[in-house]
Every structure is written in structure tokens, then in C-alpha cells.
Steps between C-alpha positions, in 0.01 A plus 500: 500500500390748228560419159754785521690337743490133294649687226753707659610145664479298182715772318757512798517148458504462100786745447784343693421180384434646151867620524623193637380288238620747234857481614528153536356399171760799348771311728403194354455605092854669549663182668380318157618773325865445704450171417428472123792748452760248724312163241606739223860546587562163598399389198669728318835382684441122426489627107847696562654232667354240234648701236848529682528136507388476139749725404783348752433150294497622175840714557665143675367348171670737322818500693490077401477555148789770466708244720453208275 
């Protein structure tokens, strides 16, 4: 083989696999990305829903002392 040969072969190898690579590691950063964004709203529901209760208690306790 002449070293033309080699390096036409090792490109025709190193692209696809370049490209491969690429888009799996851009698959992967944007599935953390998917992620981090479904941790943030999540979170951000548990602090809604911990305020709704906070308020729901505070309104009963309010309710109890206009009764009395």
C-alpha cells in the first residue's frame, strides 16, 4: 500500500466515525440539557404545591379564628 492509499483509508475511516461520535456526544449533552430543565420544573412544582398547602393552612387557621 502507498502511503497515499493509508491515508485515503485512514480518512475514509476517521470521518464517519468522527461524525458518529460527534452526534452522540451532542445527543447525549442535549439529553442532560432535557434533563436539567425537567430537575428544574419539578422542583419548581414541589415549591408551588408547598406554598398551596401553606397557604390552604393558614386560610383554615383563619377560617377557626373568625368562627370562634
Amino acid at each position: 500500500m502507498t502511503p497515499t492509499t493509508l491515508g485515503l483509508l485512514a480518512l475514509s475511516l476517521y470521518i464517519p466515525f468522527g461524525v458518529l461520535f460527534y452526534g452522540m456526544s451532542s445527543v447525549a449533552r442535549r439529553a442532560d440539557t432535557l434533563d436539567a430543565k425537567a430537575r428544574a420544573i419539578a422542583k419548581q412544582n414541589l415549591r408551588r404545591r408547598r406554598a398551596e398547602r401553606a397557604n390552604a393552612r393558614h386560610a383554615f387557621a383563619g377560617w377557626g379564628l373568625a368562627v370562634v
